[in-house]
N, C-alpha and C positions, 0 to 999 in steps of 0.2 A: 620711482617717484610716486608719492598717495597722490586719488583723484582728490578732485577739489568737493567738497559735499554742500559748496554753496548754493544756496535757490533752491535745491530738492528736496521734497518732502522725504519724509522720515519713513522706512518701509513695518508696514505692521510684522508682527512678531507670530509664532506658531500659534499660538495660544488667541489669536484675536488685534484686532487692534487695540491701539492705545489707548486711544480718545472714545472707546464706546461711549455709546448714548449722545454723542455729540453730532454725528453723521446721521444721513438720512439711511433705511436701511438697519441702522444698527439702534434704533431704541430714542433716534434724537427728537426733538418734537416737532411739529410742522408748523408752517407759518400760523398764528392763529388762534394755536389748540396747548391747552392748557392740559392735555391729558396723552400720557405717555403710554406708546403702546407696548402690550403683557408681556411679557417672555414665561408666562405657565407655562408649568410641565405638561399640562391636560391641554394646550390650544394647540392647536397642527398650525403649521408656521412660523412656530415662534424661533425665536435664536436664541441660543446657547451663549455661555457667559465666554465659550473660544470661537464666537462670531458665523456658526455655522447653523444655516438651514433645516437642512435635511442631514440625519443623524445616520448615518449607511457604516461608519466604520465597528471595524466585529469587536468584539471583547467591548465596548461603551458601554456604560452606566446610564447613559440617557435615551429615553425613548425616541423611536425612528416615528417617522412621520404615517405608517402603518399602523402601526400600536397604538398610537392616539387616536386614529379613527375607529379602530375594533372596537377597544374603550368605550368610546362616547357609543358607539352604536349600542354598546350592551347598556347603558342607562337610559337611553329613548323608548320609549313605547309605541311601535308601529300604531299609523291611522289608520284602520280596516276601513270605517267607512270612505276615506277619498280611494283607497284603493280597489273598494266598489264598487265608485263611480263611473262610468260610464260615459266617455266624453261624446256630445252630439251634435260640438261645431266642427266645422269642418277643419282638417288636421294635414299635414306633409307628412305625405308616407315614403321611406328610407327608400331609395333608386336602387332595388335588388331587379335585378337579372331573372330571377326565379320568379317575380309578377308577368312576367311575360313568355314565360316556359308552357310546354303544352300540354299541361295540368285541368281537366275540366271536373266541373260539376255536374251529375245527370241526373235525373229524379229517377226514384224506385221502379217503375214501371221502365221504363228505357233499361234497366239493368238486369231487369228481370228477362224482359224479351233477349238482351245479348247475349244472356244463358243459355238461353232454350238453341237459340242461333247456331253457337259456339258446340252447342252437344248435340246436336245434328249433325253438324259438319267434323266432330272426332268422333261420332260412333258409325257414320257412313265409311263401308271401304273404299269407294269406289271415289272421295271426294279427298281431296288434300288440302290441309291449314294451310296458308302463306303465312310467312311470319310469324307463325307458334308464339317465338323466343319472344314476340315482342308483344305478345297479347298476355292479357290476365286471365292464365289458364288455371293459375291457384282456385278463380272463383268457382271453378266446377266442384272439384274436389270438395269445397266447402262450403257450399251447398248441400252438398250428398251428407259430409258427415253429421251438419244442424238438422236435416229433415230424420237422420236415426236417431240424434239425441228427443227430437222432439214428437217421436211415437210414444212417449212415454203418457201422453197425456190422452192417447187414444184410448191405450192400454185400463188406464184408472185417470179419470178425470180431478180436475183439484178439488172438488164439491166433496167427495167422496174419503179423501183422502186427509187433507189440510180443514177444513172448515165444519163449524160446529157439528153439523150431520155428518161428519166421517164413519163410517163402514168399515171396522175391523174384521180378522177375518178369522174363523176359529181356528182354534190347534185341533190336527189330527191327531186322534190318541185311537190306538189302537184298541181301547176298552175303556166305556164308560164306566168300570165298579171296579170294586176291587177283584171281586169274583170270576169278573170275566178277563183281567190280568191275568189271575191266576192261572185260568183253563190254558191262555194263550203260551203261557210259559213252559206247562208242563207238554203242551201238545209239540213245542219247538226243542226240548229233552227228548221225547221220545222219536221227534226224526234224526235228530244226531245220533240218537243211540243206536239206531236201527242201521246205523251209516248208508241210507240211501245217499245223502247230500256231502258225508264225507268221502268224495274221492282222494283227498292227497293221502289219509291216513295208510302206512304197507299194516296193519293188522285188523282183522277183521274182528268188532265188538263186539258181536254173538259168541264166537268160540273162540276167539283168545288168542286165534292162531294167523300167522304169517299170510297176507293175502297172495291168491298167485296173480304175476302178470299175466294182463290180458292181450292179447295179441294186437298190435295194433295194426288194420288193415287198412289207415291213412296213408295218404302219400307223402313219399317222404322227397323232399323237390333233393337238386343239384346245386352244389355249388357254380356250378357255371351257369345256371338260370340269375345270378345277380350280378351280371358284366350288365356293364350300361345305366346302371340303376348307381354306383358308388359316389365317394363326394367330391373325386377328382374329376370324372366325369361331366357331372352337374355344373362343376365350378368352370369346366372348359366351355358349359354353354352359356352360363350369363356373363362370360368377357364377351361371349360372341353377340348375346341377344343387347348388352351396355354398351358395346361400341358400334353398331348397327344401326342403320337410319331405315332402310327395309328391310325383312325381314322373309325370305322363300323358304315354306314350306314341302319338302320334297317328299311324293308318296308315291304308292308303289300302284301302278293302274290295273294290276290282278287282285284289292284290297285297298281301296282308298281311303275308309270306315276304319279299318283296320289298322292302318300304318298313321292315322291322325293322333295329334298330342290335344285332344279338348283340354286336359289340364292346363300347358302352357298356354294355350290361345286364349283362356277366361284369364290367365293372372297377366297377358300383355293388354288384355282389355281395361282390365280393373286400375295395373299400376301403371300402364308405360302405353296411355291412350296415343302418345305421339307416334308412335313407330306404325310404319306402314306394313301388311300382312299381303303375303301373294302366295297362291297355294300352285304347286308344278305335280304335274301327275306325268310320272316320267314312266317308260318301260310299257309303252302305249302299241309298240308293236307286237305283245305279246300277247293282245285282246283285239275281240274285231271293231270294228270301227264305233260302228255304232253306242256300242258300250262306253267308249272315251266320250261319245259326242254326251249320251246321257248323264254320266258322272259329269262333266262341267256344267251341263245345264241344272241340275242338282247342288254342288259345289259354290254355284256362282251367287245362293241366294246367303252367302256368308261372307267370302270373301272373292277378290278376281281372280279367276284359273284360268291355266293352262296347260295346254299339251306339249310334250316334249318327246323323244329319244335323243338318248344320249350315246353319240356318236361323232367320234373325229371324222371320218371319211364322207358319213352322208348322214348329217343329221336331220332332225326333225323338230320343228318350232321354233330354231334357232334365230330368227329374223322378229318374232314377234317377242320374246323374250329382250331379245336387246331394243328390241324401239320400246318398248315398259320399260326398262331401267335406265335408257335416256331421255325418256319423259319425269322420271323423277328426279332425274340431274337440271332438267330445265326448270322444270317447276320449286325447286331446293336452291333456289340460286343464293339466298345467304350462306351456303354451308360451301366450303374451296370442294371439296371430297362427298362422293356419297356412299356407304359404304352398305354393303350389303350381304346377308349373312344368308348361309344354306342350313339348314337345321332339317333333321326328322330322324327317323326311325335308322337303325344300320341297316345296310344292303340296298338301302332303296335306290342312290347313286348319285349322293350329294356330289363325290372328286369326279364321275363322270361327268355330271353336270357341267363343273368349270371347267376340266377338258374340253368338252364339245363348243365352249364358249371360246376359251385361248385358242381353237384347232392345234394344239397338242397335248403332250402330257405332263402338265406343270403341279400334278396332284397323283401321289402313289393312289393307284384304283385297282380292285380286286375284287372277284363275285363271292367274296367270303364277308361274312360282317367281322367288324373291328379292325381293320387294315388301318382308318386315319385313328390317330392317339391322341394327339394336340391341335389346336386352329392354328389353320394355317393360314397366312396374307398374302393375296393373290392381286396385282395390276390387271387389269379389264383393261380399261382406256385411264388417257389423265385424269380426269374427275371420278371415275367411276373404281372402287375396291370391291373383291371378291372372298369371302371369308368364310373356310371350310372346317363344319365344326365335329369332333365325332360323334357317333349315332349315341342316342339318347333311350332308353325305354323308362316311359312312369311308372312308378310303383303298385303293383298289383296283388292281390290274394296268394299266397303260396298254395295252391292246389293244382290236381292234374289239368286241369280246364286251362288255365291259366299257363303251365308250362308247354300244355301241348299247343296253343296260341302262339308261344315266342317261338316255338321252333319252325311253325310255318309259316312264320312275319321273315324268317331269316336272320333273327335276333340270334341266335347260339351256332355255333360251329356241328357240324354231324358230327366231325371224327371224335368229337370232345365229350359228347351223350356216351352215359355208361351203360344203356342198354335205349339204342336207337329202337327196334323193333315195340314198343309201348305204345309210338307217336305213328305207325303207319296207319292202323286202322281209320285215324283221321282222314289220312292222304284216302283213303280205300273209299271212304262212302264219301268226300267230295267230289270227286275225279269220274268223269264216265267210264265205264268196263271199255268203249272201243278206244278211248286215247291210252289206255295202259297198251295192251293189245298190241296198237300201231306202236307205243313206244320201244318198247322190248320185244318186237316181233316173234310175240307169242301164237300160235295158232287162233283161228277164227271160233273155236269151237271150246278152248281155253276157260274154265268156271272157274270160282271159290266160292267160299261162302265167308270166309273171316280173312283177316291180314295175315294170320297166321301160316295159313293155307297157301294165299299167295305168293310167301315169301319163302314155300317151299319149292313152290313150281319155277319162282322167278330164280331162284339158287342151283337147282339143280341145273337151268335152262345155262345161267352164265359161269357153272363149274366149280362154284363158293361150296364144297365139302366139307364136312369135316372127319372125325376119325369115324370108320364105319360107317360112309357114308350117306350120313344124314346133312340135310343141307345147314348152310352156317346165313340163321336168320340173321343174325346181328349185321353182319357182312353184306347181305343184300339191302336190309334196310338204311344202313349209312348210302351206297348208292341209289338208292329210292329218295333219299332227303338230300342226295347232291343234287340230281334233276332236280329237284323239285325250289330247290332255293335259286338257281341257275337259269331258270324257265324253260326248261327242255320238256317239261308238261304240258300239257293244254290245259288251264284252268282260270277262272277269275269269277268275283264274285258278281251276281247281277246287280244291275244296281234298282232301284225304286220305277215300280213305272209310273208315265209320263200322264200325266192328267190332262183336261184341256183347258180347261181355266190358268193351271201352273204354264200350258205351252204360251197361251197366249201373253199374259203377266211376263216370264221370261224376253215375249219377244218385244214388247209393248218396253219392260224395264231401259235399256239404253235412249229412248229415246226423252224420258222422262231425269236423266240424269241431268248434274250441274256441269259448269262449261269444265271444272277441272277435272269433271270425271271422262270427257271424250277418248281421251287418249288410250283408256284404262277398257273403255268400252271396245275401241278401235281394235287392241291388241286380242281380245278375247274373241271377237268375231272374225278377227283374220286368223285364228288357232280353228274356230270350229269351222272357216271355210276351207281349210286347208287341210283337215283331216281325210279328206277321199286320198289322199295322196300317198298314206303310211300302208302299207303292205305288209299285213301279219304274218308270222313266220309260220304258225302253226295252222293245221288243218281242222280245222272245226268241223260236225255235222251242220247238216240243214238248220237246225232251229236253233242253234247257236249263232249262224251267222245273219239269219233272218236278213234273207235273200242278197247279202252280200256277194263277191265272186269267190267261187271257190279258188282255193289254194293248189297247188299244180306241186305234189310230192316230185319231187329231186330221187336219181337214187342215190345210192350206198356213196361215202364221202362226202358228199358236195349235199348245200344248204335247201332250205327250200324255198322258190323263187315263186311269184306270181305276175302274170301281166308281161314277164320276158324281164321285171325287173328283180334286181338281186339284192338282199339285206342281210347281212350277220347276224345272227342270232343274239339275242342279250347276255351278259355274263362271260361272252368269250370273246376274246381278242380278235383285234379288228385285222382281215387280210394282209396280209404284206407282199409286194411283189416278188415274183417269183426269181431268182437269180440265175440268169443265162448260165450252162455247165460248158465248163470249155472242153472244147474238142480238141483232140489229140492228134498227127499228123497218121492220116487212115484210117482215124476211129470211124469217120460217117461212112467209109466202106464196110467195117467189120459191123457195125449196126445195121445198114442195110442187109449184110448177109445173114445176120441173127435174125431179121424179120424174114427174110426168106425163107430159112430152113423152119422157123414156127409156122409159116405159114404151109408151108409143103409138109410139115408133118400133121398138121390140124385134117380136120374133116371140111376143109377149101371153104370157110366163112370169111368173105370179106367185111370185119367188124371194124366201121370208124368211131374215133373218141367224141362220146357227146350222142349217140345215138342205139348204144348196146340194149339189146332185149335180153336181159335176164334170162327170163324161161324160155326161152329159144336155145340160146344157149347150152343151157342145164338140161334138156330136150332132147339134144343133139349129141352131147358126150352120156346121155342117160345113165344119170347119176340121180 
């Protein structure tokens, strides 16, 4: 059945309504008004003859309510002056969040001084930034680089340069005339001709003929003098020095001078002011005391030092080492981790280092350098990471000076030198004549005059021959550079002595530090008060130990003890307890009867273990 379509209005059509211009809306006119309003193309607003607004559908012929304002805007002509103007009543400013952020303004002087502030407290060691991340440490950096651009004006002022009185500056010509051109020419033909100046040429310009090679009696280095110097090397230590919040410098205390990187330590000043610098002077039992105490107090006016050995069983400095690196976890409180990198030379004992830290062995350690290959990530405590990188050497001169330096830093393997005997003469005139002596239990009365000499005496002494009996230098010399990298020598270098102005400044310094530098102060002073404690393994003379206690020679086997106290030597492996041997049912009879029948066939010496006199002995069977 159809609806009924009575009473309702009529629905308009796609296209628009019926009755435009009849309705309000569509063009109709309003009470009043005798003027109807536009539907142009160019007015925004207008309506379209299919009763539509805003023109949005795609493919249309007619312009959308966009395009008519684009339009219009390109035939107006901006007012420059009102938009010069300057409004000076007062105005409602937009409710942003950002007017009330902690955004300031500070006059010049106020900014200047938070410079000078800021670069006191990142070039002091001894003081730590709080909150770096959230200061404007860019404005150092840029500082420094406006005050190089703006030497230029020191150099040549604008007067000079730029303004009507400018000062040009003449060309250097090597002859004012032509004549004396000439002289200049022919005088530089006849040095070529004469081939003073030509060395590459192989023919000699006088006579026509074939130059001969000159013998060259430069040094020719080794391929294994550039381990540690390559670029995979290098690249293992800026993952270590870029993920490192401190940074421990590990050096060897027979060489502290020596085993230092000034290269890195000037490019972490320059590029990476943030990272924290601590200098460890490890291998401190193998110098007497004294020496340690003055290399820190030396040491100290650069960065904080410390003493160390590095030992599982009974180390040394271990207690003030860890209160410094959890003083920087406390004082680092934005950062979850503080991670801390061992860097320096090889052999010096970065893996020993974090052993004697873990009290075990979480890091392959060896008295050889190049044992570690890659950094390694080592757990301390929860907050605290240990990061072991391998040994590093700067790039140096390829000369004998220079390679005979890396073999006694302990940079290069002995057995790996093609001809080790070149590098003792060093070891000869640093080393006193009585510690070789004691070392190789040479006779008291024992001379040389060159290394050469030595390492005939010392060869024939431990049975290194060769054909026809001549001794095999080579052979003794690698064991001359095993002691010697190992510290089974007595040697180290003196350090600087001690001024009184520098004693006093040194002792005056902590007290004069800032409140974050206490801890840093704390840790170095409880290092130098604890130094009576370390027990050198070697015997020094009198004026080496300058009035220290002498050292109490051990014999044959067993190490050397002072004071009743006992230390392993560096470079060799720490004691192990000894393993009960089981006994067999009658073995402790047939032992007792083997010491009887020694004893009854001996010349009746009752010798107990721990009290044997050598030459009594030797005395007695006269031998």
């Amino acid at each position: 059945m159809a609806k009924s379509t009575v009473g309702k209005k009529p629905r308009a059509g796609k296209n628009g309504a019926a009755n435009r211009g009849q309705k309000k809306g569509q063009g109709a006119l309003r009470p009043g008004s005798a003027i109807k309003h536009s539907n142009a193309s160019s007015k925004a607003g207008r309506t379209t003859p299919g009763g539509e607004t805003r023109v949005r559908t795609a493919g249309s012929h007619m312009r959308s309510e966009g395009t008519i304002k684009r339009l219009q805007m390109y035939n107006k002509t901006p007012d420059r002056k009102r938009m010069r103007e300057q409004s000076l009543k007062p105005m409602r400013i937009q409710p942003d969040r950002r007017w009330f952020g902690n955004t300031r303004t500070i006059a010049q002087d106020k900014m200047q001084a938070f410079r000078e502030t800021i670069a006191k407290g990142v070039e002091d060691p001894y003081s730590v930034v709080l909150k770096s991340s959230k200061l404007p440490m860019s404005l150092l950096r840029e500082t420094e680089s406006k005050s190089s651009r703006m030497d230029l004006l020191s150099v040549s002022p604008f007067k000079e340069v730029f303004s009507k009185k400018h000062q040009q500056k003449r060309v250097k010509l090597g002859a004012s005339d032509l004549e004396g051109l000439l002289e200049a020419a022919d005088k530089k033909a006849e040095d070529y001709a004469s081939g003073s100046k030509d060395k590459v040429s192989q023919v000699d310009p006088v006579t026509g003929l074939v130059r001969e090679k000159e013998d060259d009696v430069g040094h020719i280095g080794e391929e294994i003098f550039n381990k540690g110097t390559s670029r995979r090397i290098w690249s293992e230590l800026y993952k270590v020095v870029d993920a490192s919040d401190v940074l421990v410098f590990v050096l060897d205390a027979r060489d502290p001078m020596g085993t230092r990187c000034r290269q890195l330590e000037r490019d972490l000043r320059k590029h990476r002011a943030h990272k924290h610098v601590v200098l460890l002077i490890n291998k401190v039992d193998l110098v007497p005391t004294w020496v340690t105490r003055r290399w820190i107090q030396e040491l100290m006016k650069d960065f904080p030092t410390l003493a160390f050995h590095a030992s599982i069983t009974n180390p040394f400095g271990k207690n003030a080492l860890l209160n410094l690196l959890r003083q920087f976890g406390n004082l680092l409180k934005e950062k979850k981790h503080v991670t801390v990198g061992m860097i320096g030379y090889p052999n010096v004992g970065k893996s020993s280092v974090i052993n004697a830290l873990k009290r075990k062995k979480v890091c392959k350690a060896a008295p050889v350098p190049g044992e570690t290959r890659v950094w390694q990530y080592i757990a301390l405590t929860k907050k605290i990471y240990l990061l072991d990188c391998p040994g590093i050497v700067p790039p140096t001169v390829s000369d004998f000076n220079s390679d005979c330096a890396k073999v006694l830093k302990g940079v290069v393997r002995a057995e790996r030198l093609a001809t080790p005997a070149d590098y003792i003469d060093e070891v000869v005139s640093r080393v006193k004549r009585p510690y070789l002596l004691q070392r190789y239990k040479l006779p008291p009365e024992t001379t040389w005059e060159d290394s050469v000499e030595f390492l005939t005496i010392l060869g024939k002494k431990m049975g290194k021959l060769l054909k026809g009996g001549d001794a095999d230098c080579q052979t003794a010399a690698r064991i001359v550079l095993y002691d010697w990298q190992r510290g089974r020598i007595p040697y180290f270098c003196p350090p600087p002595e001690e001024d009184g102005d520098a004693a006093e400044d040194s002792q005056a310094a902590p007290a004069d530090g800032q409140d974050s530098a206490e801890g840093q102060d704390a840790s170095v002073q409880q290092s130098l008060a604890s130094l009576g404690e370390v027990q050198c393994v070697h015997a020094f003379d009198e004026e080496d130990r300058r009035g220290e206690a002498p050292v109490v020679p051990a014999p044959e086997g067993e190490e050397e003890k002072t004071a009743g106290q006992k230390r392993p030597a560096e470079g060799q492996a720490e004691a192990k307890p000894k393993k009960k041997k089981k006994i067999r049912r009658g073995g402790k009879k047939k032992a007792e009867g083997r010491q009887g029948d020694s004893a009854a066939s001996g010349s009746g010496l009752s010798v107990q273990q721990g009290s044997v006199d050598w030459k009594a002995v030797v005395a007695e069977f006269g031998v």
